[in-house]
N, C-alpha and C positions, 0 to 999 in steps of 0.2 A: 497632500496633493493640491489644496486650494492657493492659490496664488501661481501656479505653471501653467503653462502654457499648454492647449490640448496634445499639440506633439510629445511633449514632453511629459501630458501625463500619461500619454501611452507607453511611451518608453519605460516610465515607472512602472505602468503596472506588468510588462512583461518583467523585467527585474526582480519585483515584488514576488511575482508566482515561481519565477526561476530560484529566489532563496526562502520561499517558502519550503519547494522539492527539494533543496537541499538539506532544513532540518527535520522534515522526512525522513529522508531514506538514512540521517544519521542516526534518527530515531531507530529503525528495523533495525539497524544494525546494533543499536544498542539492547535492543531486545534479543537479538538471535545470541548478542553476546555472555546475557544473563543468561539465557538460558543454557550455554554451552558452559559455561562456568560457576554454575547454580551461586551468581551475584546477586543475595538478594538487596547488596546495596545500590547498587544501580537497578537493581528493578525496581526498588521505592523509589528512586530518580526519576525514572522514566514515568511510573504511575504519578506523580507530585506536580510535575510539570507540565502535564497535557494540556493544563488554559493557557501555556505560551502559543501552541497551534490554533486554538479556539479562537485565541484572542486577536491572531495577525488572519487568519479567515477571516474574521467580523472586519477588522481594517482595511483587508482588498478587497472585500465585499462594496462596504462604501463608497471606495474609490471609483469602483465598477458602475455603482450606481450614477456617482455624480460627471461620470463621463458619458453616462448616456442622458442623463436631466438637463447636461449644462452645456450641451455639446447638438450637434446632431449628426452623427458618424457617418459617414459615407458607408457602401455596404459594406467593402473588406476591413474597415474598422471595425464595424458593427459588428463581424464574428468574432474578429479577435477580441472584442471584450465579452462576449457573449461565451465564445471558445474559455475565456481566463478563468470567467466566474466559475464554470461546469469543472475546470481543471482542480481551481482550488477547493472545491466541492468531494472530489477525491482523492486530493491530498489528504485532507483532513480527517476522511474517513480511512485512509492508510495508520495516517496516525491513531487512530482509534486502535484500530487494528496491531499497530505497536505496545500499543499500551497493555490487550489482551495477551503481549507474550510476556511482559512484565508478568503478569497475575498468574500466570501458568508458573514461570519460575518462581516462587514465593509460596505455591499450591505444591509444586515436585516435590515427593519424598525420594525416588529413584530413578536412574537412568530404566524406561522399557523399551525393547525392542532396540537396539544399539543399530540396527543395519538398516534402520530409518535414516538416512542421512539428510536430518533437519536444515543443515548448515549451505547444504544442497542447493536445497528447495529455495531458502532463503536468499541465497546469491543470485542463480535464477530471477526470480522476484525483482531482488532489488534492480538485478541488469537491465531488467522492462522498464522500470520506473524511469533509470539513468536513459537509456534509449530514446523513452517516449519526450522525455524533456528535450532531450538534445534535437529532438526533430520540431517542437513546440520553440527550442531558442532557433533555429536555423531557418528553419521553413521547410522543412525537406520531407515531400510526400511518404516516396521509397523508405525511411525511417518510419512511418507508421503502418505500412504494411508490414514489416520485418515485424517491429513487436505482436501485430494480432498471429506471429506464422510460430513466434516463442511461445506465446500462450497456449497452444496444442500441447506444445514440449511440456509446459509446468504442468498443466491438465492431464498427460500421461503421467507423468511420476509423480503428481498426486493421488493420482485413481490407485496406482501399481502400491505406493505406498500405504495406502489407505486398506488395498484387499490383503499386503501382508502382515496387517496388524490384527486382521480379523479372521484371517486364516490361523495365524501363529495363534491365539485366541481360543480360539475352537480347537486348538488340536494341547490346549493345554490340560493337565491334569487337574480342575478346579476340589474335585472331591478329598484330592492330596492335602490341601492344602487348610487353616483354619476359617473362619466364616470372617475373620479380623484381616487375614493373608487378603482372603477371596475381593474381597469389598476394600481394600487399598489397590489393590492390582487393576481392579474395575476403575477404579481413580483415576490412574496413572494412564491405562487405556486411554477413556476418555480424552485427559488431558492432550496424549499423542494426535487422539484425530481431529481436537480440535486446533493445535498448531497447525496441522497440515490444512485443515481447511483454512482458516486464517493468511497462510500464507498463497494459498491459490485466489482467493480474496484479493491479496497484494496484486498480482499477475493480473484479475479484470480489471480492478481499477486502472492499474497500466493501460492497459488494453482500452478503457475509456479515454484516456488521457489522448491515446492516440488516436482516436476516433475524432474527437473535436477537434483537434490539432490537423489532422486533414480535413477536416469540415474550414476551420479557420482558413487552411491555405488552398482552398481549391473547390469552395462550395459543397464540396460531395460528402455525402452522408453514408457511403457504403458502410462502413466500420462502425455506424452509429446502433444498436440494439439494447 
């Protein structure tokens, strides 16, 4: 960014955060794909690679900075970079968050509970993600209200998914089973409800993205929590 022009470092750094969400959400996807296809080669891919996200957060972080040090932004600038840094702040923790499906798939010994529909949840997810940028590239308020009205939706069929994992659970026959059975099945549990929480994770961060991105285009902080 040093040597552009302040216009045009803005222009970069909307750019910048718009293809940072894009390897993102390629990420989810790479994770939901390991997991539906117990790839534990791309799930070391995805776990291997996480300081590419780290590392271009650090680089729009600075950018961010030195548009505010070297500059003096008028206010509706002043959010959109303020808005950028918060976003790429949850980008990054999606990506984290990608990475934790990697580690699940590499941890599965079995499909549990098959009428979980992970792949679901995950599309859901990522839809918010696509949405909230697309209102962050545009300007378009009505786009961040729409995603905070999805997020109810993931938050129901994560709640529904979550109590039928623990219902099925309880109503299994643990004493049938060996103390070796019992303690890989408690695994495999685990692991299920920590995707779904993970992936309702995906869905707030969304849901912040959208928050700041109406703060950016219209002052208002309603969405912001």
């Amino acid at each position: 960014m040093p040597g552009t022009s302040y216009e045009e470092g803005l222009l970069e750094l909307q750019e910048d955060v718009l293809y940072m969400s894009e390897l993102v959400m390629e990420r989810v996807r790479k994770g939901l794909n390991a997991l539906e296809q117990k790839d534990t080669e791309l799930a070391d891919e995805l776990i291997d690679t996480d300081h590419e996200i780290n590392q271009l957060y650090l680089d729009i972080e600075s950018d961010c900075i030195d548009l505010l040090r070297l500059h003096e932004p008028i206010a509706s600038d002043f959010r959109l970079i303020a808005a950028s840094f918060k976003i790429i702040t949850d980008l990054e923790r999606i990506g984290d968050l990608a990475v934790n499906l990697g580690e699940y798939t590499l941890q599965a010994e079995k499909d549990v509970f098959p009428e979980v529909d992970v792949q679901a949840l995950g599309d859901l997810a990522l839809s918010m993600i696509e949405d909230a940028m697309a209102a962050y590239d545009t300007e378009n308020a009505d786009d961040c209200y729409a995603v905070a009205e999805q997020d109810d939706e993931l938050d129901a069929l994560c709640e529904r998914a979550s109590e039928l994992v623990v219902r099925d659970l309880i109503e299994t026959e643990l004493e049938a089973n060996s103390d070796e059975e019992v303690e890989q099945l408690l695994q495999d549990v685990s692991r299920l409800l920590l995707t779904v929480r993970d992936l309702e994770r995906v869905g707030d961060h969304a849901v912040n993205i959208a928050a700041r991105t109406l703060y950016m285009i219209e002052n208002d902080d309603e969405l912001i929590y």
